[in-house]
N, C-alpha and C positions, 0 to 999 in steps of 0.2 A: 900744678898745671893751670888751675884757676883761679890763683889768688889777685893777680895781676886787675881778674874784672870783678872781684867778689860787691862791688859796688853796684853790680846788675844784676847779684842775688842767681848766679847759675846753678843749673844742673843737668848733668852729665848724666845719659845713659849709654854705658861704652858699648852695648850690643846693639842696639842702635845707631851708634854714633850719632845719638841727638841731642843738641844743648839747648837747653833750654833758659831764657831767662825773664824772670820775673821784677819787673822795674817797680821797685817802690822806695822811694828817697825824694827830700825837699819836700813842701809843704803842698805838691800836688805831681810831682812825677815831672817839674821844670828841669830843663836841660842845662847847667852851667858847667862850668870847668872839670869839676870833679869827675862829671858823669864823661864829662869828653873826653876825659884821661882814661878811663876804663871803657872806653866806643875805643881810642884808639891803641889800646893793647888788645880788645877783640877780634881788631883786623889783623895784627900783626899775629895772633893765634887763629884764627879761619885760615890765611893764607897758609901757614906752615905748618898747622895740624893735620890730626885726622877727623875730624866733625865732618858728616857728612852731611847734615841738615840744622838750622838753623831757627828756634823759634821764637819771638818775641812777642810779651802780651804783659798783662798787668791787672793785680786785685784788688786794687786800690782806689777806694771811695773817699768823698770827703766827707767831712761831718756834718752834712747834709742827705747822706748817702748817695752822694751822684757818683758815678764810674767813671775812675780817670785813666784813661790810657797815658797819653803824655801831653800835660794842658799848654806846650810851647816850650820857645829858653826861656832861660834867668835872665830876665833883660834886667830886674834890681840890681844882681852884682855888676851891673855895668855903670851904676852911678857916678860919678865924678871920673870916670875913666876919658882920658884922651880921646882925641876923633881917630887917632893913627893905632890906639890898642883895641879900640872897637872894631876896626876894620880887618885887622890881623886874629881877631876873634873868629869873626865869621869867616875870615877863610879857612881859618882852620875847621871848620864845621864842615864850610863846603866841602872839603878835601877828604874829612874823614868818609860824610855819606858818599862822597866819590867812591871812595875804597871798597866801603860798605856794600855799596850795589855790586860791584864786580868782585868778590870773595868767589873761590873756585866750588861750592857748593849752592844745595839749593836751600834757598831764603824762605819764611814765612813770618808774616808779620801777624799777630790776632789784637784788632783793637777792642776794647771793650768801653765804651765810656766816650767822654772828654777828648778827642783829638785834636790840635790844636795848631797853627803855626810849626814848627818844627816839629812838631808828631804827624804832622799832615806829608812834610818833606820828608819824614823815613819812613813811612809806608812806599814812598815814591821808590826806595834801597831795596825794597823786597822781591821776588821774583813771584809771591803769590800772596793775596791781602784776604785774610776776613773778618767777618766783622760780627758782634753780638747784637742782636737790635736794639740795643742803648746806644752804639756807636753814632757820634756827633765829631761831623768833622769842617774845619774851617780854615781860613788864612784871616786874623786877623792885623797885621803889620802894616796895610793901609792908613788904618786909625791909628797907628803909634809914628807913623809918620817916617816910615824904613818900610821895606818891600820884601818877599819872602827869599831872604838869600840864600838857604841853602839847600839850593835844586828846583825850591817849588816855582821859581820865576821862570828857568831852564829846561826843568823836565815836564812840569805839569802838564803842558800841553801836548806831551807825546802818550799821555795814560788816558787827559778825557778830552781830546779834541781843545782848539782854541777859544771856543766859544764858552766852552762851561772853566775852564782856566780865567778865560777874562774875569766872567760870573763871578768867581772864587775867591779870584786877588784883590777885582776892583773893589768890588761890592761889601768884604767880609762876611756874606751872608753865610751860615753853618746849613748845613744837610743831615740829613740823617741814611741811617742804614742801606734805606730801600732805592735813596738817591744816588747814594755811594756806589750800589751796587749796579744803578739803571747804569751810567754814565762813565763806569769800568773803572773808579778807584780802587772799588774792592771789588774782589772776584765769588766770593761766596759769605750769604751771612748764615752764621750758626749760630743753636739756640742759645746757648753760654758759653761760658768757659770752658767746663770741660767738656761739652763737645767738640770745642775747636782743639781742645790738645788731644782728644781720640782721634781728629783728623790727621794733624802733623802727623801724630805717628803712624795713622794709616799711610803717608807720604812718605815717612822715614823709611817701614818697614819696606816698601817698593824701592828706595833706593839703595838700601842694605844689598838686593839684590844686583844692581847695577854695576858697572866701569864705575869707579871713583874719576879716574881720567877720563874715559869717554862724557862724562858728567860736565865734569869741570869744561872739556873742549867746547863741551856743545853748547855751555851757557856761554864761554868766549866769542864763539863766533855767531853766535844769534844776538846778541849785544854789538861786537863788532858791524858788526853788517847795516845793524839797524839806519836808516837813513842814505843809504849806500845806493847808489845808482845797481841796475840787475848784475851787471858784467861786476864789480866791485864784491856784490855780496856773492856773486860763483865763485867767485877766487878765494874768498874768505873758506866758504863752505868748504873749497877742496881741501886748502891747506888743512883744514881742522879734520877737514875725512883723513889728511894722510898722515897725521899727528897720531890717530888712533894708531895707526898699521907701525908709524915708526916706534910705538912706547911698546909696542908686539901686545896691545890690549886686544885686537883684532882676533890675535893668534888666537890667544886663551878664549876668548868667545867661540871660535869655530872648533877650537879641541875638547870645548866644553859643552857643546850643542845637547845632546843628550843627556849631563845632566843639568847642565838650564831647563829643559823640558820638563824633566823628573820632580824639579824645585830644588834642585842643590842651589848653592852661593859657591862661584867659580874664583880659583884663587887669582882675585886681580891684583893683589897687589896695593901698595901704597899708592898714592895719587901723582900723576906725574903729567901736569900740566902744561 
């Protein structure tokens, strides 16, 4: 099932339905072809599997012992390459974190460390970020004389306002944890590591509970909507209210009322988005 990404080091808890992966490859957790090849057989397993939850972190220091989450791309493999296979590069990046963020489950990113340029733009994929107080995050692609293409130029300013976006891109200046956290890149810091993976699973085990569909709809259409004039995002919300009723996940919630109450898990069913 997981050979496809075994380059992002998973792990699977089937009663959970939580994956989890541990990024440690290349000479700091740099992003090149390899790792995008196994980003985009990940999507192509979130969208058609059963993972109900998603978590991404990394224990890897350098031999300086700094904390690297993911210190950017492999911009070296890109030496002697064409202006036209660079550019088809980064769209493929663009495309995958496109994917990435809209996977029918819930996302958690934990950084720890080194955030970097394109670690910066896949936090932006997650649907909840935290961070360990070593966490250092940045855009540096100004001084390399290219811009943050994929997402961080597009999305960033929808996570921390335009003002600290400009701060970010223009500037390259890095932040830390408490900034991250003031300014809503990241949503919670925790003290380490594994307190951040006792969190996920505190989040897994609440979704264990849930509609896999009602899950999936609801991340669609709060994504969908996002920037949508009011009348635009009512429309969105019904269709996704009436998506529940027509997958009959509705049904089983209301014939299952008492034991949801109890703490039973109601048989929802595979996901059906």
């Amino acid at each position: 099932m997981f050979e496809r990404i075994e380059a992002l080091h998973p792990h699977y808890d089937p009663e959970l339905r939580l994956l989890t992966l541990t990024l440690d490859h290349g000479k700091a957790n740099e992003v090149g072809t390899v790792t995008l090849d196994a980003f985009e057989a990940l999507c192509e397993l979130l969208e058609h599997g059963e993972v109900a939850c998603l978590c991404t972190t990394s224990r890897r220091t350098s031999k300086s012992g700094t904390p690297i989450f993911v210190s950017g791309a492999d911009v070296t493999e890109r030496v002697g390459w064409p202006d036209e296979r660079v550019k088809a590069h980064v769209r493929r990046q663009r495309s995958i974190l496109q994917r990435l963020r809209h996977v029918p489950l819930f996302t958690v990113a934990l950084s720890h460390g080194v955030t970097l340029g394109w670690g910066l733009e896949f936090l932006l994929t997650a649907d909840y970020c935290l961070t360990t107080p070593t966490g250092r995050f940045g855009l540096p692609e100004t001084g390399l004389g290219i811009i943050p293409g994929a997402r961080g130029t597009a999305e960033l300013a929808l996570a921390v306002g335009p003002a600290h976006a400009l701060r970010l891109g223009c500037t390259g200046e890095e932040i830390g944890a408490d900034e991250a956290l003031r300014i809503g890149l990241c949503h919670e810091i925790v003290p380490d590591i594994d307190a951040g993976l006792a969190r996920v699973r505190t989040f897994a085990e609440l979704l264990r509970r849930r509609s896999p569909t009602a899950v999936a709809v609801f991340k669609r259409g709060l994504l969908g909507a996002t920037g949508q004039a009011e009348a635009e995002r009512l429309c969105i919300e019904a269709a996704a209210y009436e998506r529940c009723i027509d997958t009959g996940q509705a049904a089983i919630g209301r014939a299952s009322f008492s034991a949801i109450r109890a703490g039973e898990v109601p048989p929802w069913g595979p996901r059906r988005s």
